[in-house]
N, C-alpha and C positions, 0 to 999 in steps of 0.2 A: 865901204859898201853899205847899203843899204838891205831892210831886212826884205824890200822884197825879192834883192839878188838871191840871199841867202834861201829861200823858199822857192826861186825856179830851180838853184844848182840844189838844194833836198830833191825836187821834185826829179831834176835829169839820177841824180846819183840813185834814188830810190828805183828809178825803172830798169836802170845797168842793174842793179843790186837782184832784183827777182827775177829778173831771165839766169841769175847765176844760182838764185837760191832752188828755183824750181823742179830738179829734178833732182836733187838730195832726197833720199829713202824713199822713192816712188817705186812702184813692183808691179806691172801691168796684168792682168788677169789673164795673159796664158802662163805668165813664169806663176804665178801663182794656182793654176790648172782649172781655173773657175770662171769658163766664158757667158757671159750674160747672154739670151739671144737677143738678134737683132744689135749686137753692140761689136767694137771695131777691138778684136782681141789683144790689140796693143795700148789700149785706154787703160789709164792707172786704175787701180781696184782702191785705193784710197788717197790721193793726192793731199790731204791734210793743208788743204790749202791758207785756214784761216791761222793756222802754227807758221806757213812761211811770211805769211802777209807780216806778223810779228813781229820777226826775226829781220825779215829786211829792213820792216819801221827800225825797228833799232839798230843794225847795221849801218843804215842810212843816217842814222840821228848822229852815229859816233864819228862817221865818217866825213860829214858835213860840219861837224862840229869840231875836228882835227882842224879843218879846213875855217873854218871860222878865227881860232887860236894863233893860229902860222901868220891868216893875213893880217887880223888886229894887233900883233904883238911884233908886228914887221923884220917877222922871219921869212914871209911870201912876200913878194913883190910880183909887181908886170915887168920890172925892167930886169929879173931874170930867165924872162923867158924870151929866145929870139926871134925877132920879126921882121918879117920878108920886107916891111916897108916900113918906112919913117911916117909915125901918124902926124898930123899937121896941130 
């Protein structure tokens, strides 16, 4: 495969990765008792956003890179995984 496969499957695994990372240590401002006005009391009072952005990069990196090892050293294949039809 080519590197630009490997840069769309980072790009799909990174966005699976931060819908999973995003709501680790998030505390919305009514559990925390401090409603802002004008604001929706279940909004996080610190989402630390730019700490998860991080954490999936490298999440992503490792796991894309599993994924790199497996197929280059042809422990992954296509032809283990089964298919509803014979490609031509």
């Amino acid at each position: 495969m080519g590197i630009t496969t490997y840069i769309a499957i980072y790009f799909i695994v990174w966005w699976t990765v931060i819908f999973a990372v995003l709501p680790f240590g998030v505390r919305s401002q009514h559990e925390d008792g401090v409603i802002e006005d004008g604001t929706e009391p279940g909004a996080p009072q610190r989402p630390l956003l730019l700490r998860k952005i991080l954490a999936t990069s490298v999440i992503a990196a490792v796991i894309v890179g599993l994924f790199y090892w497996s197929v280059e050293t042809g422990r992954l294949t296509l032809d283990m995984f089964p298919m509803p039809f014979k490609p031509y």
